[in-house]
C-alpha positions in Angstrom: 26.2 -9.7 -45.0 27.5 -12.9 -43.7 27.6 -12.0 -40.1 23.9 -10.3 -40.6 22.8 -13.7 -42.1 24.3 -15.9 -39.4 22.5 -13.5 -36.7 18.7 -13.6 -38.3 19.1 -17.4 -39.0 19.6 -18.2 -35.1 16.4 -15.4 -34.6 14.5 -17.8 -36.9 15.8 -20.8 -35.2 14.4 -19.4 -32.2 11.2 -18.3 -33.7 10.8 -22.1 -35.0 11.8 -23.8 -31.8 8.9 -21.4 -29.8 6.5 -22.1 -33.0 6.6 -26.1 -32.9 6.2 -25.8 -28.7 2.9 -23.7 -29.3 2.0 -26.1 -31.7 2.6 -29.0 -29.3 1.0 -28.0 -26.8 -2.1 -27.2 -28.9 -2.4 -30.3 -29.8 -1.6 -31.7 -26.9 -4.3 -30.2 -25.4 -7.5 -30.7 -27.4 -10.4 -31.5 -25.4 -11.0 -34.6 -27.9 -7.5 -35.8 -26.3 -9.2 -36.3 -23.4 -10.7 -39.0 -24.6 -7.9 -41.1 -25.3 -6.5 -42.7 -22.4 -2.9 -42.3 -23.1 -0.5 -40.0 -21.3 1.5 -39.4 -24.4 -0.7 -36.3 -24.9 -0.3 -35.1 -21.5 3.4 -35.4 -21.9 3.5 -33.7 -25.9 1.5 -31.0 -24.2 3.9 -30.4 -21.5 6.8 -30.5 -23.8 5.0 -28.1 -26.0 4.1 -25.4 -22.9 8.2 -25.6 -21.5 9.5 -25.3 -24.6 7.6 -22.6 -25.9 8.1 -20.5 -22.8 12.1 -21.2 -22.9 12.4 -19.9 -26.2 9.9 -17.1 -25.7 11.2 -15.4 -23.2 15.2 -15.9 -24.5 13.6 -12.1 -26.5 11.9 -10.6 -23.8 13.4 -8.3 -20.7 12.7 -9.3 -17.5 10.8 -6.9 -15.2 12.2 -6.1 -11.7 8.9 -6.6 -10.0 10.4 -5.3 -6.7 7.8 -6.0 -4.2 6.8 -3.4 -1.6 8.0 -2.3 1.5 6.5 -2.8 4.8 7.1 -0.3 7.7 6.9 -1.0 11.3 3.4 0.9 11.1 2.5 -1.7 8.9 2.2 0.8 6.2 3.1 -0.3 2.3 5.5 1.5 0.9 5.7 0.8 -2.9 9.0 0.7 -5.0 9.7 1.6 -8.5 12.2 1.5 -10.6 12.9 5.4 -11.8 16.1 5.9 -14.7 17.7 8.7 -13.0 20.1 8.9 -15.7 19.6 8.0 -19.0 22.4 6.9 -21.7 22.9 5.0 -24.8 24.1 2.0 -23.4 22.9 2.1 -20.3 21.3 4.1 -17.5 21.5 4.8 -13.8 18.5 3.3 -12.5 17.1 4.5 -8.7 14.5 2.5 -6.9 12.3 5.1 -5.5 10.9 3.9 -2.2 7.4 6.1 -1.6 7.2 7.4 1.7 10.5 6.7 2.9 13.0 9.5 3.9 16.7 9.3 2.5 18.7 6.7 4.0 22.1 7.2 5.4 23.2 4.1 3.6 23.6 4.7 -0.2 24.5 1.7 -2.4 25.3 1.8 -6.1 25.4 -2.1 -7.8 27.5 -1.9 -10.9 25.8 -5.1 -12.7 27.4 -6.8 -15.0 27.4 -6.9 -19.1 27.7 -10.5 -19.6 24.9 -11.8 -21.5 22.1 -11.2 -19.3 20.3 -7.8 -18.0 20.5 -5.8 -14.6 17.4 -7.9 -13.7 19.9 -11.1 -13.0 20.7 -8.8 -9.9 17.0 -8.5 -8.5 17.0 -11.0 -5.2 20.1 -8.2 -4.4 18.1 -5.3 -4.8 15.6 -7.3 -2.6 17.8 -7.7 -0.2 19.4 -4.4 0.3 16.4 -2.7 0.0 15.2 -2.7 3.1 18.4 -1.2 5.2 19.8 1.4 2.0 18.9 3.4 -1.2 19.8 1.2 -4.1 20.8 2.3 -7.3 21.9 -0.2 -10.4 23.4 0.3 -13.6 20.9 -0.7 -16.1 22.9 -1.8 -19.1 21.2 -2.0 -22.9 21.0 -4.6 -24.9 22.6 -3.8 -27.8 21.2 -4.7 -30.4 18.7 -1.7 -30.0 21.4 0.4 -30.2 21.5 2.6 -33.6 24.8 2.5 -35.2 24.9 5.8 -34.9 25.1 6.0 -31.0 28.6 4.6 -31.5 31.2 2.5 -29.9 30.8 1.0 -26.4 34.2 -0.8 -25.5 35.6 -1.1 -21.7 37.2 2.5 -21.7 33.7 3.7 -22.1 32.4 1.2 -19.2 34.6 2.2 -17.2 34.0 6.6 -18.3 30.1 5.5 -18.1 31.0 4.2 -14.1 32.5 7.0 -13.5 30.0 9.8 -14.6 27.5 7.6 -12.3 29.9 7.9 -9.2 30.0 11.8 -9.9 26.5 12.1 -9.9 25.6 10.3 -6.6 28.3 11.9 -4.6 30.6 11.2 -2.2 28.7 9.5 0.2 28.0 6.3 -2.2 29.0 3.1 -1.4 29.8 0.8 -4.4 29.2 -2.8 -4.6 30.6 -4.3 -8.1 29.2 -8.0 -9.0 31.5 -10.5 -11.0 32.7 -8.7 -14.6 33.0 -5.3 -14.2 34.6 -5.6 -10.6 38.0 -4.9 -12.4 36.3 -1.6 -14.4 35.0 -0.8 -11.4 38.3 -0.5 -9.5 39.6 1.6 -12.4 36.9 4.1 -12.7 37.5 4.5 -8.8 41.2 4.8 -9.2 40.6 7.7 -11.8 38.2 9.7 -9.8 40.9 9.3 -6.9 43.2 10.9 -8.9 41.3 13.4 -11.0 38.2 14.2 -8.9 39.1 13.0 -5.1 36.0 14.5 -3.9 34.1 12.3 -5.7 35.5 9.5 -4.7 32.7 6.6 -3.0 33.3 6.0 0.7 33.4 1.7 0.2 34.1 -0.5 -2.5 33.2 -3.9 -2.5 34.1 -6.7 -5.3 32.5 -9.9 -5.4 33.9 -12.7 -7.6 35.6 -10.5 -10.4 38.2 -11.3 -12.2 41.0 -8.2 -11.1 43.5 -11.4 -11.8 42.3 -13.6 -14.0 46.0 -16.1 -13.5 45.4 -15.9 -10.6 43.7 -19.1 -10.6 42.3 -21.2 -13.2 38.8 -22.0 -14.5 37.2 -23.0 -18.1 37.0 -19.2 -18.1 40.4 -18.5 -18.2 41.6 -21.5 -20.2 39.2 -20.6 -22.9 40.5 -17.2 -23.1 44.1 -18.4 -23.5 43.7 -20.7 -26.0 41.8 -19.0 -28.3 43.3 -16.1 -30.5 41.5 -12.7 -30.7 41.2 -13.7 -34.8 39.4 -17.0 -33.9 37.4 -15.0 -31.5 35.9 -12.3 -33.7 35.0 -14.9 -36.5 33.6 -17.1 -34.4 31.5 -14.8 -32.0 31.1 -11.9 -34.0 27.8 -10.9 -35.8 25.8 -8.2 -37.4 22.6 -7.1 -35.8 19.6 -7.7 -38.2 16.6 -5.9 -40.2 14.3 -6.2 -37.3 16.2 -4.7 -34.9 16.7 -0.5 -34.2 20.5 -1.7 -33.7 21.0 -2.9 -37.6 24.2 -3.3 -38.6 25.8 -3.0 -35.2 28.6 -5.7 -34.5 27.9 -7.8 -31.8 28.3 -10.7 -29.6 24.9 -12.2 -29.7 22.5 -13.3 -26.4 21.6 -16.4 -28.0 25.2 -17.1 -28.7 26.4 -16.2 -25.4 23.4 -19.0 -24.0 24.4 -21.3 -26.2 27.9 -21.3 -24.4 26.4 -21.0 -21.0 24.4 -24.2 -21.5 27.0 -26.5 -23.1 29.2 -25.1 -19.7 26.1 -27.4 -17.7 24.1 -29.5 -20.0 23.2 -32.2 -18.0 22.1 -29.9 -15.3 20.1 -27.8 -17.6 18.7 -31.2 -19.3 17.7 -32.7 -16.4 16.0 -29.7 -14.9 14.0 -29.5 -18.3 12.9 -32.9 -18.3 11.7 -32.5 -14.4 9.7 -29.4 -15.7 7.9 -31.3 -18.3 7.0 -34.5 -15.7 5.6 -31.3 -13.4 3.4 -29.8 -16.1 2.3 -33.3 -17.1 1.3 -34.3 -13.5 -0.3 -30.5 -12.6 2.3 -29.9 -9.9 4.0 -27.0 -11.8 3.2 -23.3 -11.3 3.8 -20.2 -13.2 5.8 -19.0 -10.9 7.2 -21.9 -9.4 11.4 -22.0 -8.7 11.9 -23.3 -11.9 9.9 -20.9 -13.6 11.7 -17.6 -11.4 15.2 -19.4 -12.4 15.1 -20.0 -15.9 12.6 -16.4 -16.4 15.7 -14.9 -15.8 18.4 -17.1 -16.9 17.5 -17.4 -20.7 17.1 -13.7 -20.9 19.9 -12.8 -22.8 21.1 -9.6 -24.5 23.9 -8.9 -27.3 27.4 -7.3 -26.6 28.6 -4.9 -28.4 31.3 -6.4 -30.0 33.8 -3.8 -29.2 32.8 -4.5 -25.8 33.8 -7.8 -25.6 36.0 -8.3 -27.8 38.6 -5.4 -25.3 37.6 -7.2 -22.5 38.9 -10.7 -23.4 42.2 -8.8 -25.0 42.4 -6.6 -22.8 41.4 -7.9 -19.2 42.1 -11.5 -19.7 44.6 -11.9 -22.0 46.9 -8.4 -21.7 46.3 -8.2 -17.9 46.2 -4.7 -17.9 44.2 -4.2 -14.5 46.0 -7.1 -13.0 49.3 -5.8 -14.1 48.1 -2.1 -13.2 49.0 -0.2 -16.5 45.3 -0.2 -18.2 44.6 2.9 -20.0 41.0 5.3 -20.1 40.6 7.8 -23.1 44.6 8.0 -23.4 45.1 7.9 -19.7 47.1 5.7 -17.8 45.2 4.7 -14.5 47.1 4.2 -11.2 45.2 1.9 -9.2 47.6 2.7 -6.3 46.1 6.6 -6.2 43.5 5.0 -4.2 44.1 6.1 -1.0 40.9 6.7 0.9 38.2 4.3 -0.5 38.0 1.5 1.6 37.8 -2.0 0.0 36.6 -5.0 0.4 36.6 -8.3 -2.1 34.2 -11.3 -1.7 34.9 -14.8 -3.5 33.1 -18.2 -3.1 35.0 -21.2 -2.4 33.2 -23.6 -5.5 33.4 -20.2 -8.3 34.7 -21.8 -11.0 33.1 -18.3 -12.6 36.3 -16.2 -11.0 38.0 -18.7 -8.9 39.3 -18.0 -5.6 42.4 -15.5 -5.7 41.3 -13.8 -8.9 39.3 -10.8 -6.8 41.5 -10.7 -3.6 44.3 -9.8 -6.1 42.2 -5.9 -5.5 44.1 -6.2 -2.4 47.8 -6.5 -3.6 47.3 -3.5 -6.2 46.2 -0.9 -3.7 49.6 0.3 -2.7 48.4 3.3 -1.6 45.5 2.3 0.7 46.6 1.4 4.5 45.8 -2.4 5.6 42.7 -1.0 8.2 41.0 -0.2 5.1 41.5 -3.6 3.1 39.1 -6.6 4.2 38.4 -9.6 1.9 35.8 -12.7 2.6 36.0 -16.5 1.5 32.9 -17.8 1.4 33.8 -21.7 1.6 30.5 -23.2 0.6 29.5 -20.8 -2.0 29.1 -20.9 -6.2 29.5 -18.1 -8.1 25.6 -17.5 -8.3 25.3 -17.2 -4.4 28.1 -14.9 -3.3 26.0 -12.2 -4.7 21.8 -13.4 -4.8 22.2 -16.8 -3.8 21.5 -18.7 0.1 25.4 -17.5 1.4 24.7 -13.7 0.5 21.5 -13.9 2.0 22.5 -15.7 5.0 26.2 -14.7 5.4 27.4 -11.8 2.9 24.9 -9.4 2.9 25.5 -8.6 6.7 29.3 -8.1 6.0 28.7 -5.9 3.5 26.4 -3.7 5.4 28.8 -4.1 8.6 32.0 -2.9 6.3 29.8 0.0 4.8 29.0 0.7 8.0 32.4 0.7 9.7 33.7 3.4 6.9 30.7 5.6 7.3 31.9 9.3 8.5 30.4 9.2 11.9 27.8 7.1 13.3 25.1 5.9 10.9 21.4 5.9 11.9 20.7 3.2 10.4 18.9 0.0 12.1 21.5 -3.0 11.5 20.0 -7.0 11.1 16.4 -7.0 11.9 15.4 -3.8 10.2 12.5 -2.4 11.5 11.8 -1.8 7.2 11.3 -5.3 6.0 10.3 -6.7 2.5 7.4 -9.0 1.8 9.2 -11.1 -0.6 13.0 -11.6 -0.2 13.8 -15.2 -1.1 15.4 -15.6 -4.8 15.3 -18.6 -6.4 17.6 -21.2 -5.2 21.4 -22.6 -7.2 24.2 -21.1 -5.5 26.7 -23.4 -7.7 25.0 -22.3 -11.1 27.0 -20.8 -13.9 25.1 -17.7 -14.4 27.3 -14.8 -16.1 30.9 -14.7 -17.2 
């Protein structure tokens, strides 16, 4: 009951924190203010409408809000999201462009479960949109989860990756963002060796850890010197009343964010305190960059602890992908029975996420995979946030991506390349290539 105790008294820390905001700006906003000719009450207001909405929406899923298609006949074509298939932790999610025949590019993005939804990975699916099918893995947040549905550690990941791969055939290219780039290289490996036919035709790997030694960041240095005791006492907690997921062990959202802050107060401080001025002076917008950022970035979900607690053993501390002797469901997995997938890593230069070296390592496992099928890309300017949504994937990524799909393709692939003559009304994400957004 401790654990259960320590989750519901941060919900009801939350719940006050959005409670005195509302109550701020309230006040802060009575016409009878107006009278008064003293900022202060423009200023309590404006404190009372950011901080209400930051603690709001810390609860609340984000929607994808894909916006439509435009074809060269000028015709919209509308896109929604469509679960293709459904899971207890997490489901296969298509987005079904109307109109549009199949596309000879077919993309699966394994997102990450890290503390924030599949959503973090919507200026992607903006992006990609427009030249491939897209499909995402839509992970759950946990805490919905009944008990009974089980465990969910990284042997199940890593099954659940697979089963996706099987059902979208061959002909799938897979792009795996930040943590589950190293799953996603086993679940590949396993279909190479059990089910060849299935296997995807690419694999690309931006800024995972495969090698977390390989380099060094706050990342790695926490996961070192803290024991797996110190870990599960600290992180660990039960689900509460309120929640379909009671009971359930689990590395809380609002924990997680807590952590993601402290990693870039003063950042996170001073674009708070800029919002405020903004409200205050009527320059702010509801959908304004700092609005689209922080929409997505407080939006956190719990972890199953199982989950994470096997990842930090297991990944960072054991090394078992880096060291190539992880094990699925009592199976060893050979990463060097890859032999036909081509792959590709991406890392940014300023990741202090998955520094530099920590994803290339991919390269050095793949024994069995000739060199014209390895390619790897530095991106010197980048932050862990652009290499995958960010100013460098839009502007310098994203085409070697689709040039390395392309080059792997069985034959040639009728498919227009840069200018598409598809194109998408709103493809800009919200700016902060450098900004620590999932571990």
């Amino acid at each position: 009951m401790q654990f259960m105790a320590a989750y519901d008294m941060m919900e009801a820390a939350r719940n006050a924190n959005a409670w005195l905001g509302a109550t701020a700006r309230t006040m802060g906003s009575f016409p009878a203010t107006a009278l008064v000719p003293n900022p202060a009450f423009q200023l309590l207001a404006a404190w009372g409408q950011v901080t209400e909405r930051s603690f709001a929406r810390m609860i609340a899923k984000p929607d994808w809000n894909i916006p439509h298609l435009s074809s060269a006949e000028g015709q919209d074509m509308i896109v929604e999201p469509k679960v293709e298939v459904s899971r207890p932790f997490g489901d296969l999610l298509r987005f079904s462009v109307s109109g549009r025949p199949k596309m000879a590019r077919r993309i699966l993005l394994v997102a990450p479960m890290s503390g924030h939804y599949a959503t973090l990975l919507r200026s992607t699916v903006v992006s990609l949109l427009p030249d491939a099918d897209v499909w995402v893995t839509d992970w759950h947040n946990a805490r919905d989860i009944p008990v009974s549905a089980g465990k969910f550690d990284i042997e199940d990941y890593t099954l659940y990756l697979v089963d996706f791969m099987k059902h979208l055939g061959a002909d799938l290219n897979v792009i795996a963002v930040c943590q589950p780039a190293p799953l996603t290289l086993a679940a590949t490996a396993l279909l190479a060796e059990q089910e060849p036919e299935a296997q995807p035709r690419t694999l690309t790997l931006i800024g995972g850890p495969i090698d977390p030694d390989a380099a060094d960041t706050d990342v790695t240095d926490f996961g070192r010197r803290v024991t797996m005791g110190q870990l599960e006492h600290s992180m660990i907690q039960q689900v509460g009343f309120q929640h379909a997921g009671v009971g359930r062990k689990v590395y809380p959202g609002l924990l997680q964010l807590s952590s993601f802050i402290s990693m870039n107060l003063e950042t996170h401080a001073r674009a708070m305190r800029d919002q405020i001025i903004a409200v205050a002076n009527g320059t702010a917008s509801d959908h304004d960059r700092h609005n689209r950022f922080y929409d997505e970035y407080l939006a956190v979900m719990d972890m199953t602890a199982e989950f994470y607690l096997s990842t930090v053993e297991r990944i960072f501390k054991g090394l078992e992908i880096a060291q190539n002797r992880f094990v699925v469901d009592g199976h060893r997995v050979d990463i060097g029975k890859i032999t036909d997938v081509a792959v590709k890593t991406v890392e940014g230069g300023k990741d202090d996420i998955s520094a530099p070296g920590q994803c290339v390592a991919a390269l050095d496992l793949l024994t069995g995979l000739p060199d014209e099928k390895k390619a790897s890309h530095l991106e010197p300017d980048a932050g862990h946030y652009g290499i995958f949504a960010g100013g460098s994937w839009r502007r310098n990524i994203r085409p070697l991506v689709l040039d390395f799909i392309d080059a792997n393709a069985e034959g040639p692939t009728p498919v227009r390349k840069g200018n598409s003559a598809l194109r998408c009304v709103e493809t800009q994400a919200p700016e902060g290539d450098g900004e620590r957004i999932a571990v």
